[in-house]
Backbone as numpy.savetxt, mean C-alpha at the origin, in Angstrom:
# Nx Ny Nz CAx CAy CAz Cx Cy Cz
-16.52 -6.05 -12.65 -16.12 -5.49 -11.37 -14.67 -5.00 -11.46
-14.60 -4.02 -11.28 -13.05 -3.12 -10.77 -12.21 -3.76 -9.90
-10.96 -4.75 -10.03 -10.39 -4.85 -9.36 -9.03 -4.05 -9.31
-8.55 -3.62 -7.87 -7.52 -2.97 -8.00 -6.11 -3.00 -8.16
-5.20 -2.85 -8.14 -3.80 -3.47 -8.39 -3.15 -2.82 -7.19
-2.70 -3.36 -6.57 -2.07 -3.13 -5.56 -0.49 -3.27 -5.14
0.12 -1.95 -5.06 1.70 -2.33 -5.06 2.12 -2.47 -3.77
2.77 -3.10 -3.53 3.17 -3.44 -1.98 5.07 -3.01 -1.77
5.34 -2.24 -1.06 6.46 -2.01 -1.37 7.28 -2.50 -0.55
8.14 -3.47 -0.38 8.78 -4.75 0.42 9.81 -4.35 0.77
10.42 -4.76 2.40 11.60 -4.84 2.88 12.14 -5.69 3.16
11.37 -7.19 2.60 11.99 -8.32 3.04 11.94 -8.85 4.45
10.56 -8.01 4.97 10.38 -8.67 6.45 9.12 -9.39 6.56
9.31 -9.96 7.63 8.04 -10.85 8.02 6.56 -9.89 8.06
6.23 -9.19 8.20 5.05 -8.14 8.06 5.06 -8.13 6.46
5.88 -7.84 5.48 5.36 -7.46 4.06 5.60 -8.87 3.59
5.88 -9.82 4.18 5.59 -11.20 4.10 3.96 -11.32 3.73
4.14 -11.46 5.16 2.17 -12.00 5.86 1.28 -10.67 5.15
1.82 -9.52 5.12 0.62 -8.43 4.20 0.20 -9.06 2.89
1.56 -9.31 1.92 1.01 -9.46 0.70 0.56 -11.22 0.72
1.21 -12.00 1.15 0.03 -12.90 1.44 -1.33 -13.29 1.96
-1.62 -12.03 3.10 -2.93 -12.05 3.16 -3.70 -11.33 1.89
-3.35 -10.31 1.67 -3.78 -9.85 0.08 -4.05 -11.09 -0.99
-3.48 -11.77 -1.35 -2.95 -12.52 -2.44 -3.63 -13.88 -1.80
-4.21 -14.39 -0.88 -5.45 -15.39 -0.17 -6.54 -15.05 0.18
-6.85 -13.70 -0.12 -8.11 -13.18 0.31 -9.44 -13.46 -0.44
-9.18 -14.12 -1.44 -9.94 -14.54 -2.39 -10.89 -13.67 -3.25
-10.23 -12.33 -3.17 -11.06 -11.36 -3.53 -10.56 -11.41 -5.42
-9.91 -11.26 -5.70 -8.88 -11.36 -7.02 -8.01 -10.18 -7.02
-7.78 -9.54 -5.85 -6.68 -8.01 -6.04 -5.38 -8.89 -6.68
-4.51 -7.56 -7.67 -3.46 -8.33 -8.27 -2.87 -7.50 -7.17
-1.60 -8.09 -6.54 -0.68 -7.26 -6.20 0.63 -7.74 -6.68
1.32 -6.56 -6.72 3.12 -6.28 -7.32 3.54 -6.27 -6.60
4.64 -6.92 -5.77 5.46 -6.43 -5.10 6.56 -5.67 -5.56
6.92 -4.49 -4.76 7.83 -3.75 -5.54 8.97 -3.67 -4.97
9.90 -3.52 -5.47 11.65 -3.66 -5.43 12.11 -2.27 -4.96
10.77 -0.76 -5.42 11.42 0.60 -5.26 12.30 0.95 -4.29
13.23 1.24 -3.98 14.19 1.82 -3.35 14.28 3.55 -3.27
14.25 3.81 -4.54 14.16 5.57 -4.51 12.57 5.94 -4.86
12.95 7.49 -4.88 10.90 7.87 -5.08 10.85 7.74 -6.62
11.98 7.74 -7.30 11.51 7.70 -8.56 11.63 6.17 -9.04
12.04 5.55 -8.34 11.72 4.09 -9.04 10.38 3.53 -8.55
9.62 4.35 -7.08 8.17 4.33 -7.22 7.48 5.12 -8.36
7.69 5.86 -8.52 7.13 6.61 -9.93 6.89 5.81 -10.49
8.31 5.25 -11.13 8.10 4.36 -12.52 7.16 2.77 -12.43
7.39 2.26 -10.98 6.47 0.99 -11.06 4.84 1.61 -11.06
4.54 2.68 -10.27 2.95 3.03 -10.17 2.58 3.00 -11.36
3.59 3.44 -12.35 3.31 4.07 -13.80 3.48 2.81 -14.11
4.12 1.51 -14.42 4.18 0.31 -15.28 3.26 -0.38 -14.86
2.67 -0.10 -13.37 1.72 -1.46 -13.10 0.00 -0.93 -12.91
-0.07 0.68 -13.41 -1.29 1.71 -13.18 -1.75 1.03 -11.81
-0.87 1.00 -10.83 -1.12 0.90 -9.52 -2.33 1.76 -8.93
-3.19 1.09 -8.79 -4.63 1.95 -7.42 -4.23 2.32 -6.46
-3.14 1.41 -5.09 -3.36 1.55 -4.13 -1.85 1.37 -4.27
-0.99 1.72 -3.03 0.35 1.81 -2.77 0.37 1.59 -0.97
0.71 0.11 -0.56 0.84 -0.67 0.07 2.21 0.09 0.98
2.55 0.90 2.16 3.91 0.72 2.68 4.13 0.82 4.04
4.91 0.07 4.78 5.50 0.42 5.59 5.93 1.21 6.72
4.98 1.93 7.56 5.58 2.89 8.48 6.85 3.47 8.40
7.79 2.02 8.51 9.29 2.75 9.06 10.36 2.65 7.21
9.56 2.45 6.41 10.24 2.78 4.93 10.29 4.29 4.52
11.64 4.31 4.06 11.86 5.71 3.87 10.93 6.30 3.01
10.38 5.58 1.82 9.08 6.25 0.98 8.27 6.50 1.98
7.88 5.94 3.01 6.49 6.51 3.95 7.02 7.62 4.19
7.56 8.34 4.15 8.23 9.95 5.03 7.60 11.01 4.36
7.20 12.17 5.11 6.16 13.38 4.86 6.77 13.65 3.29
7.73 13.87 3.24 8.33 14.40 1.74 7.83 13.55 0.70
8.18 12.10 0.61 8.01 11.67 -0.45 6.20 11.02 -0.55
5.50 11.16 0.88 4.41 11.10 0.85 3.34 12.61 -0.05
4.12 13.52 0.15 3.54 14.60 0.41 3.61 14.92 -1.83
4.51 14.06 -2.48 5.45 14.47 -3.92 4.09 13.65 -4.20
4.01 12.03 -3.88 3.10 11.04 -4.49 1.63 11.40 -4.11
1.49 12.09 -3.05 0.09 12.60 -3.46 -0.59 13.66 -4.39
0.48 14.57 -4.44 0.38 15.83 -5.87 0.57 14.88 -7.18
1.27 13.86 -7.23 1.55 13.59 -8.79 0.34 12.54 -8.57
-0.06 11.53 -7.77 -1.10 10.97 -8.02 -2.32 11.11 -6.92
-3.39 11.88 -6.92 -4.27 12.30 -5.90 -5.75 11.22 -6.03
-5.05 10.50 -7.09 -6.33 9.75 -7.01 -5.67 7.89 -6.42
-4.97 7.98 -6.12 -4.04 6.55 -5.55 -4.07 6.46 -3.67
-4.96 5.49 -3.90 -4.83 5.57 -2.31 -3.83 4.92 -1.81
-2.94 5.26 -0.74 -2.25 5.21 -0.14 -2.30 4.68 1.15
-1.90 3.36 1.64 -1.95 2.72 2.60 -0.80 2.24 3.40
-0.42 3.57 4.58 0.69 2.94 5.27 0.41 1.93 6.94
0.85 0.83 6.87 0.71 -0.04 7.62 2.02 0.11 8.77
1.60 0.21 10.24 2.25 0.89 11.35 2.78 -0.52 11.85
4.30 -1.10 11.57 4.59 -2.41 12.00 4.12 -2.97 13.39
4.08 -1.30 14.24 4.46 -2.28 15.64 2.88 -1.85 16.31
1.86 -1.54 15.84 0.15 -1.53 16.47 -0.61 -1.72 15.90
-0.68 -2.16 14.62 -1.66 -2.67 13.80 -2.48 -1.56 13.44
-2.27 -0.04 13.33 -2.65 1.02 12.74 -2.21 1.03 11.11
-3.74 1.62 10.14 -3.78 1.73 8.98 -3.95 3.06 9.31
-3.12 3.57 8.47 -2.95 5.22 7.82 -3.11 5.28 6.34
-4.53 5.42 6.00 -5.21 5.58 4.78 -5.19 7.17 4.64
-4.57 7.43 3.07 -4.16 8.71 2.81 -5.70 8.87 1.96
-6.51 9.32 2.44 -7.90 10.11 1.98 -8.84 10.55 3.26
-7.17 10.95 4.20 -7.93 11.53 5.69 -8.79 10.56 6.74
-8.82 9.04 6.50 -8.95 8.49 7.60 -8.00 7.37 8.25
-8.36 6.85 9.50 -7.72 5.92 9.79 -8.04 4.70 10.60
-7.67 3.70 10.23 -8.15 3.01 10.74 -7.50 1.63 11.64
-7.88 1.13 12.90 -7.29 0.22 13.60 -7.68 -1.04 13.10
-6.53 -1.85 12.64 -6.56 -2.98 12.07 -7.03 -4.06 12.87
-8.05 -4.93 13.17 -8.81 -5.70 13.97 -8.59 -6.78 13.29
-8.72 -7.43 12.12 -8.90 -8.64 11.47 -8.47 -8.41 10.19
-7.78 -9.18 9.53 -7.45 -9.37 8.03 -8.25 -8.77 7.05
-9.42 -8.40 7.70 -10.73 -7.97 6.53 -10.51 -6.60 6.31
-9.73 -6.31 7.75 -9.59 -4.55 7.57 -8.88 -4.27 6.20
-7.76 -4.82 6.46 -6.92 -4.54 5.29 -7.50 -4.72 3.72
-8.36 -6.09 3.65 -9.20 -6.15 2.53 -9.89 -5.11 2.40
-10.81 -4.77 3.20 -11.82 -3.58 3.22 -11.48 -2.53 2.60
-10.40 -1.76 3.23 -9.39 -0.87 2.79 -9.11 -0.50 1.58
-8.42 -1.80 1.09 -8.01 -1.72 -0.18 -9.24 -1.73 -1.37
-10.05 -2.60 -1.38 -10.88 -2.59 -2.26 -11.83 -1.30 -1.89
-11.89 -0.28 -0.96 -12.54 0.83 -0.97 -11.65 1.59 -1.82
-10.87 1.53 -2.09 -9.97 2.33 -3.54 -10.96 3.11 -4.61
């Protein structure tokens, strides 16, 4: 079975807290990285060190922004992309849908649809 690797890209708040711990108890076996990236190219380089599937971020992180969303989907079109909306529990899945986060499963769901 395909499991995916999942980078989670952290601000040190209580939300990318409880995200990658619900990830990482879900009992599914997803690996996730948390990542340190700060610029778009130090996301580059972790997607590339950890052959990241899915890219875990933040609404209000500057990587979520049309530009550097718009660079990581041309260089990787096959990486799904999952930005999590801090303040309504909206998933913005980059393969054109979206979805309202109801239960912890969403987010599982999500990700392992990679």
């Amino acid at each position: 079975m395909f499991v995916p690797c999942v980078l989670a890209i952290t601000k040190d708040t209580l939300l990318s807290f409880a995200l990658t711990n619900l990830i990482n108890a879900s009992d599914t076996g997803l690996v996730v990285v948390e990542s340190s990236a700060q610029t778009f190219e130090e996301l580059v380089m972790e997607i590339n060190t950890h052959r990241a599937d899915v890219i875990l971020l933040e609404k209000s992180s500057p990587l979520a922004g049309e530009d550097a969303l718009t660079k990581l989907l041309m260089l990787y079109p096959k990486v799904l992309v999952i930005i999590v909306d801090e303040e309504s529990n909206w998933l913005r899945i980059f393969r054109r849908e979206d979805i309202l986060m109801t239960s912890p499963a969403d987010l599982i769901s999500a990700i392992q649809s990679a």
